[in-house]
Structure formats: C-alpha cells, structure tokens
CHARMM internal coordinates of N, CA and C (Angstrom, degrees):
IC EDIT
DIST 1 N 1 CA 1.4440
DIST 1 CA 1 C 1.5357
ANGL 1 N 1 CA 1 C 108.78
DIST 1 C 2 N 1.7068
ANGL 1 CA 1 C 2 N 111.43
DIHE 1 N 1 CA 1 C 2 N 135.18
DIST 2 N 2 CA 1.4576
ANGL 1 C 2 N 2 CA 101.34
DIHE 1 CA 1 C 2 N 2 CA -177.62
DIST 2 CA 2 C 1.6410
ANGL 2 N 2 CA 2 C 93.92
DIHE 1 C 2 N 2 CA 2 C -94.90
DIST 2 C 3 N 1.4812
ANGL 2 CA 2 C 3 N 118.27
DIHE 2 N 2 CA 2 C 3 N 174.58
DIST 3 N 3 CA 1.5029
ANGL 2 C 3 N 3 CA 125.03
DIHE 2 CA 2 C 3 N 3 CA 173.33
DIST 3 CA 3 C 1.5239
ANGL 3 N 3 CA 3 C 102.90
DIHE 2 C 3 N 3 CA 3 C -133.84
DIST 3 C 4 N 1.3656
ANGL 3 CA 3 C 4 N 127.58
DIHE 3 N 3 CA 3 C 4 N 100.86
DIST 4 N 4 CA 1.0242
ANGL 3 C 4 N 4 CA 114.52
DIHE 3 CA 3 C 4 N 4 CA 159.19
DIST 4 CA 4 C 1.8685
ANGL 4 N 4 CA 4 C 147.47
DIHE 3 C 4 N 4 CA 4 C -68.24
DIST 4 C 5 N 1.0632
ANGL 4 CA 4 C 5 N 136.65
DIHE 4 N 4 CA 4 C 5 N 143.58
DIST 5 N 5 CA 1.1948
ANGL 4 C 5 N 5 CA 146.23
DIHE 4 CA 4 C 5 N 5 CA -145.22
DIST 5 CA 5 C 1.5912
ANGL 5 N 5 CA 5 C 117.84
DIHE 4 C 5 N 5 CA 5 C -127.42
DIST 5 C 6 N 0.8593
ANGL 5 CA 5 C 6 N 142.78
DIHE 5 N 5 CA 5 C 6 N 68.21
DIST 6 N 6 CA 1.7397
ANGL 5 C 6 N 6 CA 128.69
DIHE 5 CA 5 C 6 N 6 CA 168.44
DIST 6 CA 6 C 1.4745
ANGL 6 N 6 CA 6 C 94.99
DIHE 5 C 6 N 6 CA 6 C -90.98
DIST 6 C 7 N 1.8368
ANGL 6 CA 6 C 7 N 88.11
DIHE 6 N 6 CA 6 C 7 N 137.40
DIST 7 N 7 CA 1.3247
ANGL 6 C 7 N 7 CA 129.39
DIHE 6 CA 6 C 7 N 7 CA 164.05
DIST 7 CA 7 C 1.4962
ANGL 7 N 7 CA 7 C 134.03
DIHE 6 C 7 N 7 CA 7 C -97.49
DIST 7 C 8 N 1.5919
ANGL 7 CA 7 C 8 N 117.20
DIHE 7 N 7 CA 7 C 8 N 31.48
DIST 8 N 8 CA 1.2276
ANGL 7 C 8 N 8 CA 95.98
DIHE 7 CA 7 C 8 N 8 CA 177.17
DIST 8 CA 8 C 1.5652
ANGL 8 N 8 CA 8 C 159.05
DIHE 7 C 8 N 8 CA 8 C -37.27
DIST 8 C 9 N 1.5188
ANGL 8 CA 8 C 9 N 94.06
DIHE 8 N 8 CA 8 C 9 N -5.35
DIST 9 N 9 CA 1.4746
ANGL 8 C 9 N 9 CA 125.38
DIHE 8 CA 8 C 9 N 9 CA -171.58
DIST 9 CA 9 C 1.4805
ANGL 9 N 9 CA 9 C 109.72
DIHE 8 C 9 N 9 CA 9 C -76.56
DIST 9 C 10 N 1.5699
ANGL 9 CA 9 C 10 N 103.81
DIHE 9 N 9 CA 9 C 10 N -54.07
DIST 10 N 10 CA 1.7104
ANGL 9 C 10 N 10 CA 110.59
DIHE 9 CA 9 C 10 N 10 CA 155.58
DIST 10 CA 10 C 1.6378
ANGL 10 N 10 CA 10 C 125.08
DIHE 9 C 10 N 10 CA 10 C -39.24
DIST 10 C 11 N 1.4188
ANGL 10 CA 10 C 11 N 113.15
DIHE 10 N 10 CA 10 C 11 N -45.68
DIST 11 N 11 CA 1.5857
ANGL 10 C 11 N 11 CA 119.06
DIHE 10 CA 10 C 11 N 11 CA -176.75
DIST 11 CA 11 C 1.8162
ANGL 11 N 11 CA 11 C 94.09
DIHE 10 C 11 N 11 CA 11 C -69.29
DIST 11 C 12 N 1.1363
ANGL 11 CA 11 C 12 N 100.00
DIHE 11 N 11 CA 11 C 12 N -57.86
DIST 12 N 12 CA 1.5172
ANGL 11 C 12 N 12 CA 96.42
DIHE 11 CA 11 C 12 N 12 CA -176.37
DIST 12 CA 12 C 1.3288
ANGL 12 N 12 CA 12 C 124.90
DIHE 11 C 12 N 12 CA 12 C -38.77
DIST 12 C 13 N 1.5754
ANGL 12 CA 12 C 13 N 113.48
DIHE 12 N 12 CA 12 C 13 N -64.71
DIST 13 N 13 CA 1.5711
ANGL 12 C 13 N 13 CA 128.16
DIHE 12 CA 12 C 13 N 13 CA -154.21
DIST 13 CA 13 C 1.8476
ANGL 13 N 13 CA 13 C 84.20
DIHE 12 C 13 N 13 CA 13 C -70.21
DIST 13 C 14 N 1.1355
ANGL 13 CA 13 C 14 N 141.34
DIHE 13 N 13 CA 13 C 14 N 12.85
DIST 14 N 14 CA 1.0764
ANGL 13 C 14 N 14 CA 122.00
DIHE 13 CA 13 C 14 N 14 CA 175.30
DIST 14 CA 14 C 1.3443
ANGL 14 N 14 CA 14 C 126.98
DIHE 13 C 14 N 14 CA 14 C -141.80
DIST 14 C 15 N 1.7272
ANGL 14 CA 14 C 15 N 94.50
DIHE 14 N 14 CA 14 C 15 N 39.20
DIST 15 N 15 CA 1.5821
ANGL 14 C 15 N 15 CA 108.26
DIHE 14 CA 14 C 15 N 15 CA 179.06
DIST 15 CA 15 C 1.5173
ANGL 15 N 15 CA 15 C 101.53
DIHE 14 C 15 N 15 CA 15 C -122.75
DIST 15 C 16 N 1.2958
ANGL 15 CA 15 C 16 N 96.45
DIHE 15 N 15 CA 15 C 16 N 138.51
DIST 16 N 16 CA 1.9927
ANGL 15 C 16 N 16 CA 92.09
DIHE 15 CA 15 C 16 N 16 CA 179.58
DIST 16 CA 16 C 1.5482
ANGL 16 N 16 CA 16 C 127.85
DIHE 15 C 16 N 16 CA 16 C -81.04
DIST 16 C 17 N 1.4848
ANGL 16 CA 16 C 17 N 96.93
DIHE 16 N 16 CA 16 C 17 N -27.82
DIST 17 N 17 CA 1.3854
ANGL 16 C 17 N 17 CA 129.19
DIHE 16 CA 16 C 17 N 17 CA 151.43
DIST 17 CA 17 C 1.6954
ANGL 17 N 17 CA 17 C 124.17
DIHE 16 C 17 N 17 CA 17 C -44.30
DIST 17 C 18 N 1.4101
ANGL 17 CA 17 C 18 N 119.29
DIHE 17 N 17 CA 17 C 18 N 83.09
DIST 18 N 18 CA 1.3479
ANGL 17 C 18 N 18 CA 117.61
DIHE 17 CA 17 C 18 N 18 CA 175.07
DIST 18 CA 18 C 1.4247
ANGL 18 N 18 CA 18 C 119.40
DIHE 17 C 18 N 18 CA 18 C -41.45
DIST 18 C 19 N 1.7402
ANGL 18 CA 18 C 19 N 123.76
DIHE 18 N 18 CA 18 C 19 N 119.61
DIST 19 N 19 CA 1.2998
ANGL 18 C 19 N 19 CA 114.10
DIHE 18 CA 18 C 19 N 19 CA 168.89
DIST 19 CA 19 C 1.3491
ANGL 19 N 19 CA 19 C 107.78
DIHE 18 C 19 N 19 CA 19 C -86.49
DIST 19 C 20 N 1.6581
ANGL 19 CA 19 C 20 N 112.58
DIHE 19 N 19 CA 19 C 20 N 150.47
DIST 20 N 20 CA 1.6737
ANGL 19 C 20 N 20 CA 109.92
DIHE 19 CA 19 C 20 N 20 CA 155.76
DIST 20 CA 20 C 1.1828
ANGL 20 N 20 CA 20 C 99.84
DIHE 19 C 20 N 20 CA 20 C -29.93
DIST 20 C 21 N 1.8361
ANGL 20 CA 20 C 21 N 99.33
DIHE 20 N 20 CA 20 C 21 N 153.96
DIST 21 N 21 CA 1.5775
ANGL 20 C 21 N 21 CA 111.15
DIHE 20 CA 20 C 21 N 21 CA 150.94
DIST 21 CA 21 C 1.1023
ANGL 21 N 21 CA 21 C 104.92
DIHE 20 C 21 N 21 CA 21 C -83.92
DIST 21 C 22 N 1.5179
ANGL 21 CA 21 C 22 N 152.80
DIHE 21 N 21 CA 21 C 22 N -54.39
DIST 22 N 22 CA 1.0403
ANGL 21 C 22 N 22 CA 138.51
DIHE 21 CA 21 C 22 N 22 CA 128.67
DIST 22 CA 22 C 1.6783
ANGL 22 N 22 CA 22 C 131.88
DIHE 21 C 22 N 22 CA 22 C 43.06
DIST 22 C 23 N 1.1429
ANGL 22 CA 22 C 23 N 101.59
DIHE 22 N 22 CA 22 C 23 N -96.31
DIST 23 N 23 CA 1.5231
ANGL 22 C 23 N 23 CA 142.83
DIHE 22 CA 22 C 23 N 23 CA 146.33
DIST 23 CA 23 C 1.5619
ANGL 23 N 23 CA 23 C 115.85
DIHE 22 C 23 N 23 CA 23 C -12.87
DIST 23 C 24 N 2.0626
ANGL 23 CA 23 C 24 N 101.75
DIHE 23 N 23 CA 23 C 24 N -57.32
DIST 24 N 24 CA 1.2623
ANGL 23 C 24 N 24 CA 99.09
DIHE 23 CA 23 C 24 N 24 CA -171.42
DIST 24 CA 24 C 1.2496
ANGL 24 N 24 CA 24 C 108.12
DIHE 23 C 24 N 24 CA 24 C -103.27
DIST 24 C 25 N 1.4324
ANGL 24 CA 24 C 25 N 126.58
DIHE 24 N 24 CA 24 C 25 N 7.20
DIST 25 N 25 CA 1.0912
ANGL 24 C 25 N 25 CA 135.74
DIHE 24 CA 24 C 25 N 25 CA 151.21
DIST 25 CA 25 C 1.6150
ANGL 25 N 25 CA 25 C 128.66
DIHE 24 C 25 N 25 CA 25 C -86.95
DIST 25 C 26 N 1.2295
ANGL 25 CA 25 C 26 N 116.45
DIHE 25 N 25 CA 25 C 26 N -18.94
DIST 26 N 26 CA 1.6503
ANGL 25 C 26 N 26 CA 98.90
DIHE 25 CA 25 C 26 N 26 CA 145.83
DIST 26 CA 26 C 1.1316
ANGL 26 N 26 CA 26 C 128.58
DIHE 25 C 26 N 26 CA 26 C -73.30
DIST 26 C 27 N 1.4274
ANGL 26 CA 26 C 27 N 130.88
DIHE 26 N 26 CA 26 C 27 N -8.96
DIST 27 N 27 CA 1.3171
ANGL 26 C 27 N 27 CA 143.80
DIHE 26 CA 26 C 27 N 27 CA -155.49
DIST 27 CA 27 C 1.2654
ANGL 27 N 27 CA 27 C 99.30
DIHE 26 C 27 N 27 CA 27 C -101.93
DIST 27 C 28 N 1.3707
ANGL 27 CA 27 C 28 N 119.09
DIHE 27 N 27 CA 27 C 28 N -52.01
DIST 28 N 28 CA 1.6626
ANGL 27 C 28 N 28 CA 119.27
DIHE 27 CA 27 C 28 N 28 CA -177.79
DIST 28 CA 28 C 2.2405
ANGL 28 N 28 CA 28 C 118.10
DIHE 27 C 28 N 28 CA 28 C -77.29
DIST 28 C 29 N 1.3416
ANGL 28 CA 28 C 29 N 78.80
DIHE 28 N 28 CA 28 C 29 N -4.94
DIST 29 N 29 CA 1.6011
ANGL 28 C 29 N 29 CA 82.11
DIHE 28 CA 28 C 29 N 29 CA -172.83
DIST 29 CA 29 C 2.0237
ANGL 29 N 29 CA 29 C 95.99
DIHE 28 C 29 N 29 CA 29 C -111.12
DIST 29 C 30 N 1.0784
ANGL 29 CA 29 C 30 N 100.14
DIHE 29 N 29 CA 29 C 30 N 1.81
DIST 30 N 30 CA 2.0761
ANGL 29 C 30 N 30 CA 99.85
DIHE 29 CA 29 C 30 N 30 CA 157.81
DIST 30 CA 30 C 1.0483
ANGL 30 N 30 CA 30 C 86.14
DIHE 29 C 30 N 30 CA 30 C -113.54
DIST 30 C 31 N 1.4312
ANGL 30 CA 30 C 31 N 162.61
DIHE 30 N 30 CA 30 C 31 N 18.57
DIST 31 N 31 CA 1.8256
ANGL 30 C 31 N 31 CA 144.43
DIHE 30 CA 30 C 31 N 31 CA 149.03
DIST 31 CA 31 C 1.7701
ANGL 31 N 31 CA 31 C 86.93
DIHE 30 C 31 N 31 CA 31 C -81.77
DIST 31 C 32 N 1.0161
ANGL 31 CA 31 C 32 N 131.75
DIHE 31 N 31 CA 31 C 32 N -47.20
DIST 32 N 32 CA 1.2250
ANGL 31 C 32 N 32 CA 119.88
DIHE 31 CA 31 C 32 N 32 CA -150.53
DIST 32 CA 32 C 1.9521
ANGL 32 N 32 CA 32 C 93.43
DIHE 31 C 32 N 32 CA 32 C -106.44
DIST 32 C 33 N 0.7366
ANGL 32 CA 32 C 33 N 130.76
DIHE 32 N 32 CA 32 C 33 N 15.11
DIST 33 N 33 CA 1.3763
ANGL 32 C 33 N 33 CA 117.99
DIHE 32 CA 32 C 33 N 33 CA 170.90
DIST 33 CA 33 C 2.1724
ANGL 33 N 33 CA 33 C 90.92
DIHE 32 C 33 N 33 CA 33 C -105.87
DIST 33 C 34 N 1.6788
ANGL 33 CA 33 C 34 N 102.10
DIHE 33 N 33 CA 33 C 34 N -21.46
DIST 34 N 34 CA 1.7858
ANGL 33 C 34 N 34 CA 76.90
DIHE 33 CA 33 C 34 N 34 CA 170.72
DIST 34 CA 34 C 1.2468
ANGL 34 N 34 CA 34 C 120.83
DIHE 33 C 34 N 34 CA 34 C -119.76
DIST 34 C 35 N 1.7318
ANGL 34 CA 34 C 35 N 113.74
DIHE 34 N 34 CA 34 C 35 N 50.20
DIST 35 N 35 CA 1.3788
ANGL 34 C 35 N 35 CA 119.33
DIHE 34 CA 34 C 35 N 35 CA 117.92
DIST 35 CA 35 C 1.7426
ANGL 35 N 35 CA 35 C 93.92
DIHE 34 C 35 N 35 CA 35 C 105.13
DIST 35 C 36 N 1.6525
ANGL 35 CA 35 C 36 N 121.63
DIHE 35 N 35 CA 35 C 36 N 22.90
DIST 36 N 36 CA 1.5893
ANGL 35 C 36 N 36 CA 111.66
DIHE 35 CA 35 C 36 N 36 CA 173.31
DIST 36 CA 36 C 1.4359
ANGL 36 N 36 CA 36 C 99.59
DIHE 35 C 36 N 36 CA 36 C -62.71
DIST 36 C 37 N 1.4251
ANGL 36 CA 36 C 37 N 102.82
DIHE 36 N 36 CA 36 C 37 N 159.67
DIST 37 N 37 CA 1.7788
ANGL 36 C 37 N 37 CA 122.20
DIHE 36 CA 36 C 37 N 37 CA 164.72
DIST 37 CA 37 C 1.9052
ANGL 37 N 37 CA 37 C 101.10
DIHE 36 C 37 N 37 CA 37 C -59.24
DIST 37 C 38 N 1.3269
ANGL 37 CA 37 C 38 N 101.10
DIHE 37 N 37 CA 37 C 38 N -39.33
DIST 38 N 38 CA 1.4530
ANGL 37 C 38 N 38 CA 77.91
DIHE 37 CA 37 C 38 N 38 CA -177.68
DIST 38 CA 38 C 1.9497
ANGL 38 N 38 CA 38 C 92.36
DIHE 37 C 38 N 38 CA 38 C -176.26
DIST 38 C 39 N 1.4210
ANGL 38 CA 38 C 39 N 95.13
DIHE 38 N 38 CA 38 C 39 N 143.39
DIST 39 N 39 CA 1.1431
ANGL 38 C 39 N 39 CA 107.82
DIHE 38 CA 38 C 39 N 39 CA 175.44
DIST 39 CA 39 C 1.6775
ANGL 39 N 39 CA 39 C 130.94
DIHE 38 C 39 N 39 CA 39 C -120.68
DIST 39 C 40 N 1.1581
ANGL 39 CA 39 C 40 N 129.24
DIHE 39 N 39 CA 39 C 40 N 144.97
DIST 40 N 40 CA 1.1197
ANGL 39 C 40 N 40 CA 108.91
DIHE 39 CA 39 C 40 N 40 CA -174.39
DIST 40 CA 40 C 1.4887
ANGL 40 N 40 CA 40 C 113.49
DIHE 39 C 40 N 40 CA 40 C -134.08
DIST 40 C 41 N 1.2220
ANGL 40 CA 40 C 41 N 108.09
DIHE 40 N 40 CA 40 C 41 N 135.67
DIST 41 N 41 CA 1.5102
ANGL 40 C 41 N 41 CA 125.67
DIHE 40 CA 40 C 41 N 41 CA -126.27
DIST 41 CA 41 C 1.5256
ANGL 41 N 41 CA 41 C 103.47
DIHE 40 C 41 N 41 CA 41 C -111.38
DIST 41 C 42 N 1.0573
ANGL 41 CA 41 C 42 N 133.10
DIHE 41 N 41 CA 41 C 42 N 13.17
DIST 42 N 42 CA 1.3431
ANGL 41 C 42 N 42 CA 129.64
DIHE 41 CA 41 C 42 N 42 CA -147.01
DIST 42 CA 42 C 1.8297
ANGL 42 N 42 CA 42 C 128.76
DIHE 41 C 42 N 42 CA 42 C 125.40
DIST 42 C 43 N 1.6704
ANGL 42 CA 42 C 43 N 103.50
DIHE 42 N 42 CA 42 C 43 N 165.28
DIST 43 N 43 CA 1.6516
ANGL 42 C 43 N 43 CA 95.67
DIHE 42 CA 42 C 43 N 43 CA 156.27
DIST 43 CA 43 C 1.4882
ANGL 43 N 43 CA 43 C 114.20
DIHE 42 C 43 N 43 CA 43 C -152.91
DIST 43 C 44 N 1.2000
ANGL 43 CA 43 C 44 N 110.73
DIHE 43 N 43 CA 43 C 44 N 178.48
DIST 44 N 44 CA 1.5209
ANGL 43 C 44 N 44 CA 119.23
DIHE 43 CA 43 C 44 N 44 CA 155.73
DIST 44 CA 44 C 1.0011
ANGL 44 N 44 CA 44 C 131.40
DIHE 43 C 44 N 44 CA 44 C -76.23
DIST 44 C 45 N 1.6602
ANGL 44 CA 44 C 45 N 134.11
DIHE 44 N 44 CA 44 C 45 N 100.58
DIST 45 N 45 CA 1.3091
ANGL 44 C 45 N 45 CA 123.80
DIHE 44 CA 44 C 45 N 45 CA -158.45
DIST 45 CA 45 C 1.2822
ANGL 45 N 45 CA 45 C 80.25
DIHE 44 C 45 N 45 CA 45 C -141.79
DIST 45 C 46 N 1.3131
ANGL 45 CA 45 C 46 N 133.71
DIHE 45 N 45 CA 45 C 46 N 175.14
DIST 46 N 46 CA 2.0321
ANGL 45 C 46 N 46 CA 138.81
DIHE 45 CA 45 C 46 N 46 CA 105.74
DIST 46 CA 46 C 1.2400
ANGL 46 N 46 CA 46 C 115.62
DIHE 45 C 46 N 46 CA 46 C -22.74
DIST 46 C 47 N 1.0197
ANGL 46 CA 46 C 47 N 93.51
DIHE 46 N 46 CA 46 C 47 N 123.72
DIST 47 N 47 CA 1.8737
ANGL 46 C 47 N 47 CA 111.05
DIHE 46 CA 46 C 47 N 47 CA -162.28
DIST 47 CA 47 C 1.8299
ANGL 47 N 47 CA 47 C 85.00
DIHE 46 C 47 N 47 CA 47 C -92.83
DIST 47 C 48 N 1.4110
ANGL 47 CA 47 C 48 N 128.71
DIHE 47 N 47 CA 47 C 48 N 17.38
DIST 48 N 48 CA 1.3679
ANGL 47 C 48 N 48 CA 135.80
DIHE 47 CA 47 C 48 N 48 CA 162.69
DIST 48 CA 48 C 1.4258
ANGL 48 N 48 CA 48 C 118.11
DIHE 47 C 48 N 48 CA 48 C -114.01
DIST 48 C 49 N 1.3665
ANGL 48 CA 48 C 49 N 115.46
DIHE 48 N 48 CA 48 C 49 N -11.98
DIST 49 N 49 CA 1.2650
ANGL 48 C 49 N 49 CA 106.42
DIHE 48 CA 48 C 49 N 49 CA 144.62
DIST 49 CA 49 C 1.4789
ANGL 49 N 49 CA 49 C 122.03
DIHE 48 C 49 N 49 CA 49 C -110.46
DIST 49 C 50 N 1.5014
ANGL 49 CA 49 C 50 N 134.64
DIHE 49 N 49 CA 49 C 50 N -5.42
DIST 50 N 50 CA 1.3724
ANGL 49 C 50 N 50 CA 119.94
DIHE 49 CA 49 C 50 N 50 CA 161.08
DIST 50 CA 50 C 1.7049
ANGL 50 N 50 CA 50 C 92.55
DIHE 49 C 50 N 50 CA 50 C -146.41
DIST 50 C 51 N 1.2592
ANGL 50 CA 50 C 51 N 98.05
DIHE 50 N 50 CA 50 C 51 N 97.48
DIST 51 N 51 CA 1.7339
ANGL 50 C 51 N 51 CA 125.11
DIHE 50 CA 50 C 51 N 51 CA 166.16
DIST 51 CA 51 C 1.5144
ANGL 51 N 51 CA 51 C 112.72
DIHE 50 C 51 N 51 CA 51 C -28.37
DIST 51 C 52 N 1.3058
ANGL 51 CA 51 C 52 N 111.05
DIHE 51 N 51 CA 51 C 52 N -29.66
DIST 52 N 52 CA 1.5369
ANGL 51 C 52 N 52 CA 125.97
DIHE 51 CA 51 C 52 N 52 CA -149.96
DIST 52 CA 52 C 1.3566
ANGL 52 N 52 CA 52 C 97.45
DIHE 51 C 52 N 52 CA 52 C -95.52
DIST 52 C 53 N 0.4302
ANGL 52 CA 52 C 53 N 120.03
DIHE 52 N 52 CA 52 C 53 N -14.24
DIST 53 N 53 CA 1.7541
ANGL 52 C 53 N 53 CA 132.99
DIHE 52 CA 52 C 53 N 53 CA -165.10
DIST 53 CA 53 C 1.6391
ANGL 53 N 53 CA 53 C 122.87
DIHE 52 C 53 N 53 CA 53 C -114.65
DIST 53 C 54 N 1.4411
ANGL 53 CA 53 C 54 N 98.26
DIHE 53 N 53 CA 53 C 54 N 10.79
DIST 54 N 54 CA 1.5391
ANGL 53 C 54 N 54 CA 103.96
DIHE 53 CA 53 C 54 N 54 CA -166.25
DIST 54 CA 54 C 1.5584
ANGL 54 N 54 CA 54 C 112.46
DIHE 53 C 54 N 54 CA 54 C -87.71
DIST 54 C 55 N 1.5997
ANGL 54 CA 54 C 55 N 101.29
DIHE 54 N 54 CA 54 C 55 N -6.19
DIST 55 N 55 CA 1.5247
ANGL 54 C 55 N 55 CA 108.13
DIHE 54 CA 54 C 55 N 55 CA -169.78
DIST 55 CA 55 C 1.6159
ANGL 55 N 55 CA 55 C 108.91
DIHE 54 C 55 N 55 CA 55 C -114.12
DIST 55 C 56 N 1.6879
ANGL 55 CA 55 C 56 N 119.40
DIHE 55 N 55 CA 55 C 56 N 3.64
DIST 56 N 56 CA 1.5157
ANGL 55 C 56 N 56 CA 122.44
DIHE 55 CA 55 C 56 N 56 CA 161.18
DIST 56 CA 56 C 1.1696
ANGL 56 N 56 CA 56 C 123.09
DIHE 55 C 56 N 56 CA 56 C -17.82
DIST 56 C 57 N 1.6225
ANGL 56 CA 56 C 57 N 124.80
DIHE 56 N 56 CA 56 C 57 N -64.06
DIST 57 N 57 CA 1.5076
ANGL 56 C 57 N 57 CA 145.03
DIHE 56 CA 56 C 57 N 57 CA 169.28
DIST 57 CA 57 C 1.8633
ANGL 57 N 57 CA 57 C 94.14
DIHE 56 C 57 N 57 CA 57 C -35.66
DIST 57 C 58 N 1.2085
ANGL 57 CA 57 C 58 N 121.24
DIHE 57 N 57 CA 57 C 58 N -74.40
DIST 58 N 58 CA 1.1372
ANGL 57 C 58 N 58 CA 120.46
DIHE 57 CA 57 C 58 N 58 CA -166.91
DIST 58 CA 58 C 1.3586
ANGL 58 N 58 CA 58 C 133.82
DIHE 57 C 58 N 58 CA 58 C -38.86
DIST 58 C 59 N 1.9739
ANGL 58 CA 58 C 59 N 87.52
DIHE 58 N 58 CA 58 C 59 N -54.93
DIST 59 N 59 CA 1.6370
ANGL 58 C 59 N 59 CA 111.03
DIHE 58 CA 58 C 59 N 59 CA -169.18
DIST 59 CA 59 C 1.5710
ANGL 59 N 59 CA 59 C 95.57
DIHE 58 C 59 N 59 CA 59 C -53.97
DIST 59 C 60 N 1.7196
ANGL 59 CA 59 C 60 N 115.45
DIHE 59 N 59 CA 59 C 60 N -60.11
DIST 60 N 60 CA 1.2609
ANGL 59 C 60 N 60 CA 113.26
DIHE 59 CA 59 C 60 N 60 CA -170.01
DIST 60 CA 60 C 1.8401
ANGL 60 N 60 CA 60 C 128.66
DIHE 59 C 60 N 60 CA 60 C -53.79
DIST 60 C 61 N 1.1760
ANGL 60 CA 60 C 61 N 106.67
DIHE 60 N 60 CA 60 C 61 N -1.34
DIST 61 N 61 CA 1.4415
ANGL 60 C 61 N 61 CA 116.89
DIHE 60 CA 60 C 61 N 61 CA -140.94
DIST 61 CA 61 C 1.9447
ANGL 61 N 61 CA 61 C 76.09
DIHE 60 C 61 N 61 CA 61 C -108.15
DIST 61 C 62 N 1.3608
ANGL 61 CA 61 C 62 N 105.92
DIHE 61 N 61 CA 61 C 62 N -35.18
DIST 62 N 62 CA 1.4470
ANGL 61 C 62 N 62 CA 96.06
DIHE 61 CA 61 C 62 N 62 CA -168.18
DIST 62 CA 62 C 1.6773
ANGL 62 N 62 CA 62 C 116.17
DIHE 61 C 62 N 62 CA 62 C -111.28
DIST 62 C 63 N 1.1742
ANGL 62 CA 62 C 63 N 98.41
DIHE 62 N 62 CA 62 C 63 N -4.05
DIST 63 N 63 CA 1.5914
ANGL 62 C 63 N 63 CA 116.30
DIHE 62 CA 62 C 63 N 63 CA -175.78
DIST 63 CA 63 C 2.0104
ANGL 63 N 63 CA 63 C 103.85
DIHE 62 C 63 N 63 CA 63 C -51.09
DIST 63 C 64 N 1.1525
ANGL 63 CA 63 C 64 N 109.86
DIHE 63 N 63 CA 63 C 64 N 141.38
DIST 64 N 64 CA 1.8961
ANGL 63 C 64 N 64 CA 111.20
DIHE 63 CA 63 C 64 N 64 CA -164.19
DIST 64 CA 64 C 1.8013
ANGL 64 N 64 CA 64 C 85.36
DIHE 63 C 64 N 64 CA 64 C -106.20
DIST 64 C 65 N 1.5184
ANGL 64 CA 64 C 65 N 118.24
DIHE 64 N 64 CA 64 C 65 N 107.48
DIST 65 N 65 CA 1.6594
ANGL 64 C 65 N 65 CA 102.28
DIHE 64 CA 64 C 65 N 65 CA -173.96
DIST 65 CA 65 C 1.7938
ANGL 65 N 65 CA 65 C 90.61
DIHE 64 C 65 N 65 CA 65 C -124.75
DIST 65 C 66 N 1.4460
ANGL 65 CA 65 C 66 N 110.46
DIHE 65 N 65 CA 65 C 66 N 36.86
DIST 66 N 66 CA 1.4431
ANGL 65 C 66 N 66 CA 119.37
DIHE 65 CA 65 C 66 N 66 CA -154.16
DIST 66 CA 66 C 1.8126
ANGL 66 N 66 CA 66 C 86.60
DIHE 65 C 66 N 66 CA 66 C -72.66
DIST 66 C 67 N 1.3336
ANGL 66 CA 66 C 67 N 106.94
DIHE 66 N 66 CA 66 C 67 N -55.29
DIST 67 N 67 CA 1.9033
ANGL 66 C 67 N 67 CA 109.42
DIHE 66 CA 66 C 67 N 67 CA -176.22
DIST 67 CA 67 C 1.3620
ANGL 67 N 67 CA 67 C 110.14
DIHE 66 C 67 N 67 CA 67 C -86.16
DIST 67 C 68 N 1.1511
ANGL 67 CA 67 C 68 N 113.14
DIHE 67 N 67 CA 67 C 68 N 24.87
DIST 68 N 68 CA 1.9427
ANGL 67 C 68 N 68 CA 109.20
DIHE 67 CA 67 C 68 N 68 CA -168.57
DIST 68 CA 68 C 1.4220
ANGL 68 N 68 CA 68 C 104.05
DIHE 67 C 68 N 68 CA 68 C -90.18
DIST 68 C 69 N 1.7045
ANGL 68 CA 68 C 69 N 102.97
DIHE 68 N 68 CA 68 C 69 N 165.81
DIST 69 N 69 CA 1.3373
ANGL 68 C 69 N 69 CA 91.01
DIHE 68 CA 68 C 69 N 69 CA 144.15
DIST 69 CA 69 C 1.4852
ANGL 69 N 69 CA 69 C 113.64
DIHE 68 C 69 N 69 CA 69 C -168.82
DIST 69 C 70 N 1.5531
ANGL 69 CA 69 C 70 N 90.76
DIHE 69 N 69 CA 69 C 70 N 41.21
DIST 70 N 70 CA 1.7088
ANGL 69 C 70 N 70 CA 124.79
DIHE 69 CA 69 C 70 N 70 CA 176.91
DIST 70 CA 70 C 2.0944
ANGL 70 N 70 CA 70 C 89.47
DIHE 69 C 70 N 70 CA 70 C -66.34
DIST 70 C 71 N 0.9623
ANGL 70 CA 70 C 71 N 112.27
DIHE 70 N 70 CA 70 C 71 N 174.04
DIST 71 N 71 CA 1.4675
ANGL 70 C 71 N 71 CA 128.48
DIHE 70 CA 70 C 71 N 71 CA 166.79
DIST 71 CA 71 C 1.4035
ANGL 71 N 71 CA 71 C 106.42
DIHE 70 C 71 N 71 CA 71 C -130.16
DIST 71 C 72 N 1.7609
ANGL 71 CA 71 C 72 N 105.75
DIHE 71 N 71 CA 71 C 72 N 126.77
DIST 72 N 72 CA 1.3611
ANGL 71 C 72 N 72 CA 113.45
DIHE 71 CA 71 C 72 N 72 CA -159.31
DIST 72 CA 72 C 1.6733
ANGL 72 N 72 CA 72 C 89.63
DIHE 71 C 72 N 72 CA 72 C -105.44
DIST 72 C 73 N 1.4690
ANGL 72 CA 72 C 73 N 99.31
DIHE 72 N 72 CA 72 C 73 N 135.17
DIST 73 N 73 CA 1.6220
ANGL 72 C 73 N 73 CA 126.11
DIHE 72 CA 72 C 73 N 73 CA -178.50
DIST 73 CA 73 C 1.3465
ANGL 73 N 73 CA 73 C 134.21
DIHE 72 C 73 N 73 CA 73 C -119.95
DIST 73 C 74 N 1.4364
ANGL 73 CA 73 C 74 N 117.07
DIHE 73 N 73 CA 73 C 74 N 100.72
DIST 74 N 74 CA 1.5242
ANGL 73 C 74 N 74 CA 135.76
DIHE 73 CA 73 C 74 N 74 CA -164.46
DIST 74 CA 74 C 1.3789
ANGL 74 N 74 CA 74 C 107.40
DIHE 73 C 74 N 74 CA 74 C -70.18
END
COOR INIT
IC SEED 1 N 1 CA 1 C
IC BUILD
C-alpha cells in the first residue's frame, strides 16, 4: 500500500516572505479536498525562529475537515 503525504509546511517554513494566513488556508483546504492520506499543515515553533508558522493555532482552528478524510499533521 502506498500512503500519500503533502507537506505544505516544508514550502512554507522556507519562505522569508510572510504568506496570508488567509492565503495559506485556502491553499491547505484544496490539498485536502483532493484526497492525500495525510497532510501536514504546519507547527509549533517560535514564531522567532520560523515567522511562518506563527499562525498554526489559527489555520487549524479554522480548517473545514467536515467531508475529509486526509489526516491532519502538526
């Protein structure tokens, strides 16, 4: 069995350029409307050592996983 994986968290944590939260929440909710085994969405860090990441709490808080059935990964 294969398991597929998107990492948007990787593209993120390595842009210097702040994305909307916004932004990275339309982006992560069309990964998961096409159906990976599991995605991982972010982390908990110091938002002073990876800026990008300061809005995790959020993304998850608003993410729609009502028809999903991706597995969301911190």
């Amino acid at each position: 069995m294969v398991k597929i994986i998107e990492t948007p968290r990787d593209a993120f944590q390595g842009l210097k350029q702040i994305i909307p939260t916004n932004k990275k929440l339309e982006y992560i909710q069309e990964l998961i409307k096409v159906g990976f085994d599991s995605v991982d969405i972010g982390s908990f860090v110091s938002h002073k050592a990876i800026p990008q990441m300061a809005d995790t709490e959020e993304i998850i808080q608003k993410l729609d996983l009502s028809e999903s059935k991706s597995k969301i990964m911190v």
